[in-house]
N, C-alpha and C positions, 0 to 999 in steps of 0.2 A: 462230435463238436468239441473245439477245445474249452476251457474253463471263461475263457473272454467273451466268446460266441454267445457261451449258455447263460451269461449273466446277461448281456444283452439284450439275448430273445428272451430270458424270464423280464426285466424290467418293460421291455414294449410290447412284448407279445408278438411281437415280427418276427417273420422267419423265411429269406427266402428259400423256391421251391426249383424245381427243375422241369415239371412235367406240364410244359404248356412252350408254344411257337408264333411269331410275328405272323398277322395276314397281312395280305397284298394293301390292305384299307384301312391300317393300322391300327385295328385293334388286335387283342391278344386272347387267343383260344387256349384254355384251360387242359389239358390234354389226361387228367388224372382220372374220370369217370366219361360214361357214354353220356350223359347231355351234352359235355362238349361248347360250356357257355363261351361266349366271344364277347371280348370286354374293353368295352375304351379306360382309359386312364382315370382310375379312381372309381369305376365298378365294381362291383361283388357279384360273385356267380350267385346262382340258385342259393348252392349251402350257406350262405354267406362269409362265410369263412375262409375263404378266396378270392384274393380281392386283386385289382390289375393296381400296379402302385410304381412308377419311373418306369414303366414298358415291360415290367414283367409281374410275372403270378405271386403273391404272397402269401402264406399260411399268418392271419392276424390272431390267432389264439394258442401260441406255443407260449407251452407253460401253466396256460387258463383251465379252468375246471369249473363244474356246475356242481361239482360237489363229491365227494368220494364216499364210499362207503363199504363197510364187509359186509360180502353178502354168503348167502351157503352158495355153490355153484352146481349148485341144482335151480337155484334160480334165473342161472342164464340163458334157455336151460341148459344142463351138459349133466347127463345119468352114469355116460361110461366112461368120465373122464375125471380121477380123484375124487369118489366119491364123497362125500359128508364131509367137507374140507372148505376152511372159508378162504373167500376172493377179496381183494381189493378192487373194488369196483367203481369209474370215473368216466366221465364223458365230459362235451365242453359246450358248445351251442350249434344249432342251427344241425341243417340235413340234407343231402343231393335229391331223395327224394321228396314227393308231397301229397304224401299220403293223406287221406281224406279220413283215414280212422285214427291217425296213430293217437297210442295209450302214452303215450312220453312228449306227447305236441308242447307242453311249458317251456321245456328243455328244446326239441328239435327243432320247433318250427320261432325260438325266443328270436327277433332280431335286435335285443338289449345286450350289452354289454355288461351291464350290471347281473346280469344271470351269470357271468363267468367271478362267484364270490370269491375262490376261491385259487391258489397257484403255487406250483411248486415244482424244482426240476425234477427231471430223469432220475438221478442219482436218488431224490429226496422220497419219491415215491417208493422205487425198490427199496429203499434202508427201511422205511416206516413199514413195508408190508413186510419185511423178514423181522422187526421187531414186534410185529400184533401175529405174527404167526402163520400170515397166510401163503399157502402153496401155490398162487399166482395170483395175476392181476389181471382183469378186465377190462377192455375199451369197449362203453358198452352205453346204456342209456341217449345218444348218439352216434350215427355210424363211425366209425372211424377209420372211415378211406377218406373223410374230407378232412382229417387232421392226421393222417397218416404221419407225417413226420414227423410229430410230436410221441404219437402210439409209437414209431420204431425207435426213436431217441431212447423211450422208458421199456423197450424189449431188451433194449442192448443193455441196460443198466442192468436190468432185472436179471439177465442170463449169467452175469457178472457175481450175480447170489445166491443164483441156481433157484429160482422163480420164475415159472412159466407165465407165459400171454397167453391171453385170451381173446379172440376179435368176434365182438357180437353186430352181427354188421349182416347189410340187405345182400351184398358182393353184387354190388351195380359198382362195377370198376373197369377200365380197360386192361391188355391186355398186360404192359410194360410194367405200369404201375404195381398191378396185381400179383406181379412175379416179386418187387421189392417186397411190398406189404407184407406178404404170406409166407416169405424167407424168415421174418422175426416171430411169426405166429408158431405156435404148439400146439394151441384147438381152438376152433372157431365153432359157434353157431352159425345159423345162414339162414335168416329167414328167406320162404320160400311161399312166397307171397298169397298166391295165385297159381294155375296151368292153365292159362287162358290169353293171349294177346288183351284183349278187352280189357279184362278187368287191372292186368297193369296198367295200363294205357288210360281209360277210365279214371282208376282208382287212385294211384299211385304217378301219375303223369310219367311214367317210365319206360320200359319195355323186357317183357321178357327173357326175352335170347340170350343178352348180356351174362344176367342171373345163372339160367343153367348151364353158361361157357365156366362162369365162375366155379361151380360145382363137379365139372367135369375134370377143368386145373385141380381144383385141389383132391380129387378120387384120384387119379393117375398119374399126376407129375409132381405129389408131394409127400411129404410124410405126416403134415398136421390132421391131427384128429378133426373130425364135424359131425355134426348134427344139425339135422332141419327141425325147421319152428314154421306151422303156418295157423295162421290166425283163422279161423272160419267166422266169416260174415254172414247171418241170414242173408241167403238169393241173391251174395255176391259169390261166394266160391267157396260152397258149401254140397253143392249137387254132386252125386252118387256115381253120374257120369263123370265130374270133370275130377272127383276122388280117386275114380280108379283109375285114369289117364295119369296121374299124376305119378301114385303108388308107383304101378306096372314099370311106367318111364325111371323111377329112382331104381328098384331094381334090374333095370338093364342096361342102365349108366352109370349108377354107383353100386350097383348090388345089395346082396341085402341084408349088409353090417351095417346102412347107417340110421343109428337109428332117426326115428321121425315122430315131433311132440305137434300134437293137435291141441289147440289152444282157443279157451272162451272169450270171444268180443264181448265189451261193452260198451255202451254209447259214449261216447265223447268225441272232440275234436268237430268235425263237420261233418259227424254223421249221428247225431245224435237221434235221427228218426229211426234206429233199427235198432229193433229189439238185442236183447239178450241172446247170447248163443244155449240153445238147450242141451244140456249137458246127454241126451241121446242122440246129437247130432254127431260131439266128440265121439261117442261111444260107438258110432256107426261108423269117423271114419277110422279112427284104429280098429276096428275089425276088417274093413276093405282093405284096409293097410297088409294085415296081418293075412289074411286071404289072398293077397297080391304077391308074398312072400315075402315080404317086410319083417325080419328077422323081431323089431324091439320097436316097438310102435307103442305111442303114452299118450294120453290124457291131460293138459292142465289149466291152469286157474281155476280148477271146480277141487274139491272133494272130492277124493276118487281111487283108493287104496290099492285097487284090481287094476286100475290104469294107469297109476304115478310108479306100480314097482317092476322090476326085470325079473324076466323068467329064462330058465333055459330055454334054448330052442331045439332040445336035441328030444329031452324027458318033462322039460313042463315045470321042473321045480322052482321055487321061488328062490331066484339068487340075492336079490337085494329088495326087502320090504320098503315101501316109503309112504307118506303121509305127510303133501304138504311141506316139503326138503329135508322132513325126518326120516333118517334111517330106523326103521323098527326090525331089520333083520337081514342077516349078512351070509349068504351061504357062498362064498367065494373061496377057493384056494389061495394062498400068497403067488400062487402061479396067475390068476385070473381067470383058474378053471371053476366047473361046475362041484359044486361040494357033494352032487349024489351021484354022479354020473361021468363027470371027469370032463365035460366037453366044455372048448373054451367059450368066453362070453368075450364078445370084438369089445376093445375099449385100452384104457391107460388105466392098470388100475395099483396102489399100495398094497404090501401087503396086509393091512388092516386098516377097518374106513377111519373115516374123519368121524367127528362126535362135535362139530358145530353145531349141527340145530338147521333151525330158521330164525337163529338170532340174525340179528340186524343192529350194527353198529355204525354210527355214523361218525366219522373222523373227519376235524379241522388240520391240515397239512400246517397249515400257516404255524398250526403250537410246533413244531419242528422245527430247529435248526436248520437253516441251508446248510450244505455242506461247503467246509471253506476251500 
């Protein structure tokens, strides 16, 4: 975008899009994700952040933010990608899916306006994140395939400083789309919801297939790093059965470098009737994992030192100790080999970690200069 464009879209938050076509009955189908909303003049999709505006699709939050912040990027999660290294991390409103658990519902499911506090360009994001230090940036806290074009506007700034992206995202996307998006990506997580038709469908008003097309694009026709995240729900997709369909299936479509974080539900949003996830239920499905030949399988939101660190997979050693997105121990080569044994560990790695922490810093963009 030129310099006119982006002041522009920073001043109204409009932006138009490309990925949407005329129906015969004059409204306007949305073409960037599989729900595929169809929208008369002055609509908003699902996300809301797509809105039908003079006969075409428009992104109304380029520019907009729900708030930014450093975070470790072990929090996204991402184990083999920069370890102990902080992120700038942002997202803006609203969500394609509607999930009935999500832990970020203020933010994804906000249909305020006032929840986007916060704004600032492409250019202004990279410069701030190379002046506070961090080795990339996160589209995260909201998916961002429904603000894609905002997420690649701040890839291309960022790559400009040599700052990598991050897309922490469901990848319920099609197929065209998904090809632009994941061009400006370096590593993504991918939550992976479910392996069950039902319980996306159910839970999440979605559907599966999409999701693991998306997982398959990027194992095979890319070069960005990922890692899956699935949330276990009591007695929604937490069973031993639908564990090891899952596993089995990641290592014989993605094989078994990626790794896979098993992660503790808590009540909120519109499921507040279900308990707590028992931190033996994690523990059961990283060992199914790890039995299924899931090379790097973890543990998180609990406590959990033997589940939050990386091991070799060749001799068992402990390569990278962790606690809670603290490194407490680094057995890596500057190669990204095994320190007792020599054998590689799959990942992006420095040759020495990061030393952030699990600080957490919260940055106003706004105290920034635009750039003129």
């Amino acid at each position: 975008m030129d310099k006119n464009a982006t002041r522009d879209a920073l001043e109204t938050g409009i932006l138009a899009t490309r990925y949407w076509h005329a129906l015969d009955d004059g409204r306007i189908l949305c073409d960037v994700c599989p729900r595929a909303c169809k929208l008369h003049e002055g609509q908003r999709g699902l996300c809301f952040v797509r809105a039908c505006q003079d006969g075409e699709i428009v992104l109304t939050t380029w520019g907009r933010s729900s708030g930014y912040c450093v975070d470790p990027i072990e929090k996204k999660p991402l184990n083999h990608y920069l370890p102990g290294t902080p992120i700038l991390s942002f997202g803006t409103a609203g969500c394609n899916l509607a999930c009935k658990f999500c832990q970020n519902w203020d933010i994804s499911k906000s249909r305020e306006i006032d929840t986007l506090a916060d704004r600032a360009a492409p250019e202004t994001i990279a410069a701030v994140a190379k002046d506070l230090g961090c080795h990339s940036v996160a589209y995260t806290y909201n998916d961002p395939v429904i603000f894609m074009e905002y997420a690649i506007d701040t890839a291309i700034a960022c790559r400009e400083r040599d700052i990598k992206s991050v897309a922490v995202t469901a990848g319920y996307i099609c197929d065209e789309p998904r090809r632009e998006f994941f061009q400006y990506m370096d590593a993504a997580n991918v939550d992976l919801k479910a392996f069950t038709e039902k319980f996306y469908w159910k839970i999440t008003g979605a559907h599966l297939q999409p999701v693991l097309e998306t997982l398959e694009y990027l194992k095979h026709e890319t070069e960005v790093w990922f890692e899956l995240t699935t949330l276990l729900i009591p007695g929604e997709n937490d069973s031993e059965r639908e564990l090891d369909e899952m596993t089995q299936w990641v290592v014989e479509h993605l094989g078994p470098d990626i790794p896979m974080h098993f992660t503790a539900f808590h009540p909120d949003w519109k499921m507040r009737d279900k308990p707590r996830t028992p931190r033996a239920t994690l523990t059961k499905a990283r060992q199914i994992a790890l039995n299924n030949g899931v090379r790097y399988a973890y543990t998180g939101n609990v406590v959990d030192e033997s589940g939050e660190s990386t091991y070799c997979h060749h001799c068992g050693a402990v390569l990278i100790g962790r606690i809670q997105y603290t490194l407490t121990q680094w057995n890596l080569t500057a190669e990204g080999c095994c320190g007792s044994c020599g054998t590689r560990c799959a990942g992006v790695f420095e040759a020495a970690p990061g030393d952030w922490g699990a600080k957490r810093l919260p940055v106003r963009l706004q105290d920034y200069a635009l750039p003129a």
